[in-house]
C-alpha positions as CSV (number, residue, x, y, z in Angstrom):
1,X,-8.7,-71.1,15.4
2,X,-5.7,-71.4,13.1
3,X,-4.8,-67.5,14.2
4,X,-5.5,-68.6,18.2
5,X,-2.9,-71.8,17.7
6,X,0.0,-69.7,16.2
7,X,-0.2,-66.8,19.4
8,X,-0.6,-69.6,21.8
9,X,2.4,-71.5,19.9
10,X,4.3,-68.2,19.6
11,X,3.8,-67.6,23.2
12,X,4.8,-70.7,24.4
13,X,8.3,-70.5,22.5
14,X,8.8,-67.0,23.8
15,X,8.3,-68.3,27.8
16,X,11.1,-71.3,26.7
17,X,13.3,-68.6,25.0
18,X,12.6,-66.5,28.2
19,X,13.1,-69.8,30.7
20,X,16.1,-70.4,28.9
21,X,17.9,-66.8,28.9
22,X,16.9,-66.9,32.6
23,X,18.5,-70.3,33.3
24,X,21.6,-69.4,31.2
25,X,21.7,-65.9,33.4
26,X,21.1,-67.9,36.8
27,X,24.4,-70.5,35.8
28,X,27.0,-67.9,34.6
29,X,26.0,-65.9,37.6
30,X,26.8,-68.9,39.7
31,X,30.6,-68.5,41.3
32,X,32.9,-71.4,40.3
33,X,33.3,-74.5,42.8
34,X,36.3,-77.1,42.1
35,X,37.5,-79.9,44.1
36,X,41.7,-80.3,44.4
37,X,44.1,-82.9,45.4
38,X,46.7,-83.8,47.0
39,X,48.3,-85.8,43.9
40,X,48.5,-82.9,42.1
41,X,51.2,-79.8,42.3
42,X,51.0,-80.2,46.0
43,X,54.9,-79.9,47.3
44,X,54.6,-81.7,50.5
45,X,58.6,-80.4,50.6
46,X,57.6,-76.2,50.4
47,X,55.6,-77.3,53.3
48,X,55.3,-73.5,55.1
49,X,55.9,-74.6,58.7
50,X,57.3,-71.9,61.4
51,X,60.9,-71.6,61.5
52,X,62.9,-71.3,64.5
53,X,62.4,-67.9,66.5
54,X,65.3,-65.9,65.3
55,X,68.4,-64.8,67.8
56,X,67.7,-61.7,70.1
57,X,69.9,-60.1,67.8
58,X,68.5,-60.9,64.9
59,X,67.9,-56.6,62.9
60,X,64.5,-57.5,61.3
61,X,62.3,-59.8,63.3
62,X,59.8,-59.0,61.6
63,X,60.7,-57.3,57.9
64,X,57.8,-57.4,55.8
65,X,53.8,-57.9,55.3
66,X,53.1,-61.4,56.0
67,X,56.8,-61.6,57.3
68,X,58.2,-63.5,54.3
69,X,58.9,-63.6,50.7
70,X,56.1,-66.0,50.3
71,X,53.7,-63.6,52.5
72,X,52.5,-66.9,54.9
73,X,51.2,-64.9,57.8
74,X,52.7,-67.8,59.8
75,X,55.1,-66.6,62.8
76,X,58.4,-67.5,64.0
77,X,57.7,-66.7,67.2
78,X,55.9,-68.5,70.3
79,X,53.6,-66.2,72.2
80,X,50.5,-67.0,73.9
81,X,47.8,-65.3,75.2
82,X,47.2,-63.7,78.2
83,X,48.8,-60.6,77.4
84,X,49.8,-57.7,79.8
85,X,49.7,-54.4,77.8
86,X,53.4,-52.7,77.5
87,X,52.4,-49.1,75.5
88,X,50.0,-47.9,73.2
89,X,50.1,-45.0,70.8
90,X,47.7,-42.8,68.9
91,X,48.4,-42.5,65.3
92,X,45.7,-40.0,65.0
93,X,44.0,-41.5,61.8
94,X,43.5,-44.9,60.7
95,X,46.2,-47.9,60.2
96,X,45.0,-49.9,57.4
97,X,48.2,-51.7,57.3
98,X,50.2,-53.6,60.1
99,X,54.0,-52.2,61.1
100,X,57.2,-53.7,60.4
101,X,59.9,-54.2,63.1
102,X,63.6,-54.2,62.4
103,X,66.5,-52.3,64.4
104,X,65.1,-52.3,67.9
105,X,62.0,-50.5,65.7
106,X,58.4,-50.3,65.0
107,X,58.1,-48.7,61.4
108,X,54.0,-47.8,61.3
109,X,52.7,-45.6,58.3
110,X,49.4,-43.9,59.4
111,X,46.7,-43.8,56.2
112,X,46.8,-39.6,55.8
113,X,50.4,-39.3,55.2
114,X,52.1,-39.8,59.5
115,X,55.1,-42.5,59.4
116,X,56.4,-43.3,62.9
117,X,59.6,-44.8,63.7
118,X,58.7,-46.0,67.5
119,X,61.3,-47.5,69.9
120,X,60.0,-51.1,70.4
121,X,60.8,-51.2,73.9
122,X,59.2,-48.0,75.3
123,X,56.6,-46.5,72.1
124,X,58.9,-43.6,72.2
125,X,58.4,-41.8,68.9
126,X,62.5,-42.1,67.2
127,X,61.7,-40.1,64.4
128,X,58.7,-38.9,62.4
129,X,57.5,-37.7,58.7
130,X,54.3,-36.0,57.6
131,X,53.9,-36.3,54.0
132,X,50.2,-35.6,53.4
133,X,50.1,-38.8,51.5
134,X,47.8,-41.8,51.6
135,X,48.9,-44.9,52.7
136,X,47.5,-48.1,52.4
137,X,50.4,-50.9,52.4
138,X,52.9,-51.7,55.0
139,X,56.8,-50.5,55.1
140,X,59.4,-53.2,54.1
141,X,63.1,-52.8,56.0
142,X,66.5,-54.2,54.7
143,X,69.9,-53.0,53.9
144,X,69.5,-50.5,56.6
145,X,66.7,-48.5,55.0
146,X,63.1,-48.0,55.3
147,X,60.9,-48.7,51.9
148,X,57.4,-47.1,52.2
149,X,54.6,-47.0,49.5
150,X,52.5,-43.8,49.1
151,X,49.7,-42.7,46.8
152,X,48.2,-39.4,45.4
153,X,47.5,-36.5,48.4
154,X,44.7,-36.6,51.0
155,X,41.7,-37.0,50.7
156,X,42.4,-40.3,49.4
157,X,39.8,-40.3,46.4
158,X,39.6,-43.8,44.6
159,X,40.3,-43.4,40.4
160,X,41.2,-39.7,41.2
161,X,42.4,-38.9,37.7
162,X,45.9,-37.6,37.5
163,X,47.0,-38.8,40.6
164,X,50.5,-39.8,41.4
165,X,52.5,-41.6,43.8
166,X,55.8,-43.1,44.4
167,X,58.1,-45.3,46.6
168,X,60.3,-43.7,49.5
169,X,62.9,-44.7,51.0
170,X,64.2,-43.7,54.5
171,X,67.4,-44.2,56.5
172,X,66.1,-46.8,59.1
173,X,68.3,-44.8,61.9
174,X,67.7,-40.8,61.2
175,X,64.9,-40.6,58.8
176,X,66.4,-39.2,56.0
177,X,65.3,-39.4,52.7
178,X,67.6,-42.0,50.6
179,X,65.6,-41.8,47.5
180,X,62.1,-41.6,45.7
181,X,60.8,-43.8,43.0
182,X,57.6,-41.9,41.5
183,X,54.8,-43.3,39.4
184,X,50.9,-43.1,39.7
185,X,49.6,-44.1,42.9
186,X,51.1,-47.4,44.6
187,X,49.4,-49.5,47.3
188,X,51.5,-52.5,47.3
189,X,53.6,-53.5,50.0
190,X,56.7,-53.3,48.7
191,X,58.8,-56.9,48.3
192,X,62.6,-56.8,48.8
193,X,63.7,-59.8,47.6
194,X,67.8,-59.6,47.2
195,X,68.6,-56.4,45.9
196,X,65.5,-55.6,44.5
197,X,62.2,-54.1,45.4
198,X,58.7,-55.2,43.7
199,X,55.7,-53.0,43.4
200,X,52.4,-52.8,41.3
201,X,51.1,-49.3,40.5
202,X,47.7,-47.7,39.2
203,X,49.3,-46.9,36.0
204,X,48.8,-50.7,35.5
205,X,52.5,-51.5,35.7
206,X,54.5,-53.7,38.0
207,X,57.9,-52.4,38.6
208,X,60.8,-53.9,40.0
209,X,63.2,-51.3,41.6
210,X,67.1,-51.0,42.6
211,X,66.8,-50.9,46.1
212,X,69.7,-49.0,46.9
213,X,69.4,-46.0,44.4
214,X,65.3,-46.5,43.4
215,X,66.2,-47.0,39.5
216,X,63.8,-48.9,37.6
217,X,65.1,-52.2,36.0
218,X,61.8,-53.3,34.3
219,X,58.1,-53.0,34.4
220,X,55.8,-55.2,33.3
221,X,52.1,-54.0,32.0
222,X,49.0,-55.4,33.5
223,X,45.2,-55.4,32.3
224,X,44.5,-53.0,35.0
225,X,45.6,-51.3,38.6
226,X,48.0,-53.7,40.6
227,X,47.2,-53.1,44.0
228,X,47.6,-56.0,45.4
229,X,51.6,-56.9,46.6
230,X,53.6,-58.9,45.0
231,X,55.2,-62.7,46.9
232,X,57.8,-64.7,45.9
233,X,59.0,-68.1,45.0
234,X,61.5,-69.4,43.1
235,X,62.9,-67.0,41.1
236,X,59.2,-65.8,40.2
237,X,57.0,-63.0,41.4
238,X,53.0,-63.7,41.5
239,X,50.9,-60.3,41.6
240,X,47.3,-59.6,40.8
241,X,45.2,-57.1,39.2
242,X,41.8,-54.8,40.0
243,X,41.0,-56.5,36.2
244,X,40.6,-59.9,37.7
245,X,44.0,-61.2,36.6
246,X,46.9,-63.0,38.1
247,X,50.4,-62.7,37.0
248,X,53.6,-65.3,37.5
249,X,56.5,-62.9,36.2
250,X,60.4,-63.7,36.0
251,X,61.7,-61.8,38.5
252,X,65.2,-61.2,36.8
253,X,63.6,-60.0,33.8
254,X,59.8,-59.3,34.6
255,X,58.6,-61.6,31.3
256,X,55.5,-63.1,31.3
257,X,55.3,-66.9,32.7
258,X,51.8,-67.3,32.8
259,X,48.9,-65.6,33.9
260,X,45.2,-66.7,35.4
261,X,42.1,-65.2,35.8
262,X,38.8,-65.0,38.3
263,X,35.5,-66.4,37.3
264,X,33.7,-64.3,34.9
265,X,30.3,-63.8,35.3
266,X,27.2,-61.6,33.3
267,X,28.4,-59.0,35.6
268,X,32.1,-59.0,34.9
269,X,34.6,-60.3,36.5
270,X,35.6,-58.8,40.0
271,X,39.1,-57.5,41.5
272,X,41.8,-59.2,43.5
273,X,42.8,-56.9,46.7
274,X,43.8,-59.7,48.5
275,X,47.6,-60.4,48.6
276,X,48.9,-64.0,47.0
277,X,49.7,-66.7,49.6
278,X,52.7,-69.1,48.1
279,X,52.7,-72.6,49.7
280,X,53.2,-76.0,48.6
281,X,54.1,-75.4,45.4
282,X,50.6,-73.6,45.6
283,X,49.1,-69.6,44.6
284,X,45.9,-68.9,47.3
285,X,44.6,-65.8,46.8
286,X,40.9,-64.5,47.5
287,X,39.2,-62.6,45.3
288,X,36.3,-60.1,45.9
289,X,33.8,-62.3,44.5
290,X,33.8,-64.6,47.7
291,X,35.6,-67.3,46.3
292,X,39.3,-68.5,47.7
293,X,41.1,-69.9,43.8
294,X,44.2,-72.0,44.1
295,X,46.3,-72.4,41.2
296,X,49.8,-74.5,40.3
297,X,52.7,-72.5,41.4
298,X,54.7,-73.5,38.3
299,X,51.7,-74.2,35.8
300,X,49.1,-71.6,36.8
301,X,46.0,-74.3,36.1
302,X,43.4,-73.9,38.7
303,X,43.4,-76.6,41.5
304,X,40.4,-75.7,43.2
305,X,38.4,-73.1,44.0
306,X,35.7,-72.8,47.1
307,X,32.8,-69.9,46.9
308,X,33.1,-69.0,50.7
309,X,31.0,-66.0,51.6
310,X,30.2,-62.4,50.2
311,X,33.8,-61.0,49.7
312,X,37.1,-61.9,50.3
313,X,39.2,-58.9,51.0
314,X,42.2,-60.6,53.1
315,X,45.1,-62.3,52.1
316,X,45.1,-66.2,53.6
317,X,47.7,-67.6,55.9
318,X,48.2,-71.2,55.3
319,X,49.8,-73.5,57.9
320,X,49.8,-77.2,58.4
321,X,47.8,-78.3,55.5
322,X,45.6,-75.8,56.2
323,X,44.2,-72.0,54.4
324,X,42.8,-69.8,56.9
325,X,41.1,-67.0,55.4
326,X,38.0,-64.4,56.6
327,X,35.0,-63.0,54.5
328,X,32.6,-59.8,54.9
329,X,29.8,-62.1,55.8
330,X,31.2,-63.0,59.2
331,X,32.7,-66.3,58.8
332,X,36.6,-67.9,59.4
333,X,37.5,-70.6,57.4
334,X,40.2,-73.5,57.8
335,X,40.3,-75.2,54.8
336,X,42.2,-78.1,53.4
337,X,45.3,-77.0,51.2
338,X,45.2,-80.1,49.3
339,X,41.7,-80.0,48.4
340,X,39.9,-77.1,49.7
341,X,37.9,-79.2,51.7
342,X,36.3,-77.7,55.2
343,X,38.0,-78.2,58.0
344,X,36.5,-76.3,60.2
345,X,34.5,-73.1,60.0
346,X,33.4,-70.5,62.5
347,X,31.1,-67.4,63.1
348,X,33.9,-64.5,62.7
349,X,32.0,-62.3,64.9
350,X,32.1,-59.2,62.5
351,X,33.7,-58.4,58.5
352,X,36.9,-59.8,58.3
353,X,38.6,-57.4,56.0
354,X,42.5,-58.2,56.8
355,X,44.5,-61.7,56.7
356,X,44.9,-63.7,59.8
357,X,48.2,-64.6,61.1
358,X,49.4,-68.0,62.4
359,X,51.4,-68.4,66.2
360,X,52.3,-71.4,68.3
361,X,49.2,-73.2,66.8
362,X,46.7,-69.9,67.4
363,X,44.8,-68.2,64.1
364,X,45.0,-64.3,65.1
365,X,42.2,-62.5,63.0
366,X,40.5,-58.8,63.4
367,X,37.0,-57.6,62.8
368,X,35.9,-54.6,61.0
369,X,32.8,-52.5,62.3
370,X,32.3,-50.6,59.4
371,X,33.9,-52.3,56.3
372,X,31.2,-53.1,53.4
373,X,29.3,-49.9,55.0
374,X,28.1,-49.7,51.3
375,X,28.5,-52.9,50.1
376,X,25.8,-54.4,47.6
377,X,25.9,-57.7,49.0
378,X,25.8,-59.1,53.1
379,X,28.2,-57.7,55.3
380,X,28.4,-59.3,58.9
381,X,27.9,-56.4,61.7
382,X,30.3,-56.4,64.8
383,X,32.2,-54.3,67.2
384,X,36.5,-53.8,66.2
385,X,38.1,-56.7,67.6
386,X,41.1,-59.1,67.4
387,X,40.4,-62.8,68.2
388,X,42.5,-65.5,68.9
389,X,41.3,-69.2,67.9
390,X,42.9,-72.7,67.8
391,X,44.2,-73.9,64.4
392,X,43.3,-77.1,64.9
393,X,39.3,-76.4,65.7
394,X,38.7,-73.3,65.7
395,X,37.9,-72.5,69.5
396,X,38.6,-69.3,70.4
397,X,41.1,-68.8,73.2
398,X,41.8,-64.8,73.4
399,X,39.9,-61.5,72.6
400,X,41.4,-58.1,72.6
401,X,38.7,-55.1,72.2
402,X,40.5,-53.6,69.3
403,X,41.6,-54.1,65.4
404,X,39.9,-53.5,62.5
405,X,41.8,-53.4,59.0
406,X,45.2,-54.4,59.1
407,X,46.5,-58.1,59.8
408,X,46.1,-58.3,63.7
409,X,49.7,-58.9,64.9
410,X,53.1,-58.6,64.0
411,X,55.9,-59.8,66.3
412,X,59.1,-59.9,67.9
413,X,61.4,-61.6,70.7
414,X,60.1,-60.1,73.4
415,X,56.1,-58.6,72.1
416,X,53.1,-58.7,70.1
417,X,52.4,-55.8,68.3
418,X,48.2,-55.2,67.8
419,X,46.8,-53.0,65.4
420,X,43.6,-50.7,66.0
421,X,41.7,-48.6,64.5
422,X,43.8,-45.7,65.1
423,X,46.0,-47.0,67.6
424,X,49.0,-49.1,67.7
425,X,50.0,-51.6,70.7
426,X,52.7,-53.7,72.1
427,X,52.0,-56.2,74.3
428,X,54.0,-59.0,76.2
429,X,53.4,-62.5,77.4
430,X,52.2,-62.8,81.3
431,X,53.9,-66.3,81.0
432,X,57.4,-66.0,82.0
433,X,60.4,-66.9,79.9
434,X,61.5,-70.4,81.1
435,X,58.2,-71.4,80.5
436,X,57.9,-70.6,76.7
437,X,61.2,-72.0,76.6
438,X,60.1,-75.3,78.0
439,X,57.5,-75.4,75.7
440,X,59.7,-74.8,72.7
441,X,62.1,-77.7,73.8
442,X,58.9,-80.5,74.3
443,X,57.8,-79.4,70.4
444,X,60.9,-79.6,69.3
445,X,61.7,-83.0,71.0
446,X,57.5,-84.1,69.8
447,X,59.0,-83.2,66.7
448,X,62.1,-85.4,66.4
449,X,60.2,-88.4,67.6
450,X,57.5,-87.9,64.4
């Protein structure tokens, strides 16, 4: 009886010890959820709101990935759907990136090494290079020149060891070849801010480059590959890592200001791919775990984070108190900036791999058909697409039957440049002119009277 008691007791504290690893498993598995506010390192003054539409002849009208320093996704501009279809082009592979326009140009770099310099008005190739290069990062223009990102040769193998890269820079009228900046493999969009260019790197480094002659003025080390790009506020850069890390650097000297890191879990802690958002004194960022983080600008304390779906790939756009951001599961988000808080949320319709972008009060996002293909967690089927919905509730206005990876429009004066799969299209307004403009001069008087 005595020998009975002590297996039954024995067995009973191996089931707790067992109930208990399992519980403590089950809660560090369990992505973080925090709750912000609006009382706390939320500059109602770096409020991102869309600036006038630049003059006609205005060089760059649209420079960069997510058009500004602070990559907001949010557009100047004031087009609305429907659309009449100006040219299209075949760039033969696929365009994981969106184009940049500048000099009566559209700059698109092609993922197997094709760069096209298109004339915006007709999709007349200018000029053309074929590195045999992978690309995955859009060009940056300013100072008359070109700046392009490029990684190790095709095929394009992930962790290929050995593999090397640099950063190119073109003449933004002939083509030539200003100078190259080589390291291991790069797939940041670069960020000109001033005179300077900054880029993260596989060898773990960030680098911040002389834009006019491509000398290296400093680099700073990270935990792991930077891939993502790099934004800007204030004098500081904010950049994130494959190791789960985000960085607030000086940009004058690259030092260390603070850094921040994802949720840790039993099985690690997973990558940022998605591109920092800088707003309202605010860092947004999505990280492959599914979970949007916001942290302080100046502090780098976490404000709040939301678990939102499977994985977030995309950078967000944020607009009006709002965060608009996709996951792989299929859903679009509008969140509160302050708090995090739901504002709306809709069926996506497919993977949303890429950030949306913001116009005239209209969330543009695209769909990925095969994105997550071999994914270990749910990945929401659906047909390439780009979609139009309202900011304010999320009904969706406008479809367009193609898109996929890169952010779905980028945008001038006079067009609205979609990209596809493999194919890259301007479109125009079927609104005329005087019409957009009489819509620009009611907002602007709505807005005096506010």
């Amino acid at each position: 009886m005595t020998r009975r008691r002590l297996l039954t007791g024995a067995a009973l504290i191996v089931l707790a010890l067992a109930g208990a690893i399992g519980v403590y498993a089950y809660n560090q598995n369990q992505p973080i959820e925090k709750r912000g506010s609006a009382k706390e390192e939320f500059v109602v003054t770096d409020a991102p709101e869309p600036e006038p539409p630049p003059k006609k002849e205005n060089p760059r009208p649209w420079p960069t990935y997510g058009f500004d320093d602070a990559r907001q996704h949010i557009s100047p501009y004031d087009h609305r759907p429907p659309f009449r279809r100006v040219w299209k082009i075949d760039a033969h592979d696929t365009l994981e990136f969106p184009p940049t326009v500048a000099y009566g140009r559209v700059y698109l770099a092609q993922q197997k090494g094709m760069f096209f310099a298109l004339d915006a008005e007709t999709g007349k190739v200018h000029w053309k290079h074929s590195l045999r290069r992978c690309a995955a990062s859009s060009p940056t223009v300013g100072n008359g020149l070109v700046y392009q990102s490029y990684m190790h040769p095709v095929e394009c193998l992930q962790d290929q060891p050995g593999a090397d890269g640099f950063l190119l820079a073109w003449d933004a009228d002939t083509g030539k070849e200003r100078w190259r900046f080589k390291s291991a493999p790069i797939e940041s969009s670069p960020l000109l801010h001033g005179k300077r260019l900054f880029v993260g790197s596989w060898d773990h480094n960030v680098y911040a480059i002389n834009a006019n002659n491509g000398r290296k003025i400093w680099s700073f080390q990270a935990d792991d590959q930077v891939n993502t790009s790099a934004a800007y506020w204030k004098g500081r850069i904010f950049i994130a890592s494959d190791g789960g890390t985000l960085y607030a650097l000086n940009a004058r000297n690259g030092k260390l200001i603070w850094s921040a890191q994802s949720n840790a879990t039993l099985g690690g802690r997973e990558f940022w791919y998605a591109t920092p958002t800088i707003a309202y004194g605010r860092v947004y960022i999505g990280n492959t775990d599914g979970t949007l983080y916001v942290y302080g600008a100046k502090s780098g304390r976490l404000l709040w984070a939301r678990p939102l779906g499977t994985y977030i790939y995309g950078a967000a756009a944020v607009y009006q108190r709002k965060v608009f951001v996709g996951t792989y599961d299929g859903k679009l988000f509008a969140l509160d900036a302050a708090t995090g808080d739901t504002v709306w949320e809709i069926p996506a319709r497919g993977a949303v791999h890429s950030a949306p972008t913001v116009m005239d009060g209209l969330v543009y996002y695209a769909v990925c058909s095969t994105c997550g293909s071999e994914a270990q967690r749910a990945v929401a089927p659906g047909p390439d697409a780009t979609y139009a919905v309202r900011a304010r509730d999320g009904k969706r206005v406008w479809r367009f039957r193609d898109g996929k990876y890169a952010n779905p429009v980028v945008v001038d004066e006079e067009r609205v440049y979609v990209t596809g799969r493999s194919h890259q299209y301007a479109l125009a307004p079927r609104e005329p002119k005087a019409a957009r403009a009489g819509r620009r001069e009611d907002r602007s008087e709505r807005t005096r009277g506010r």
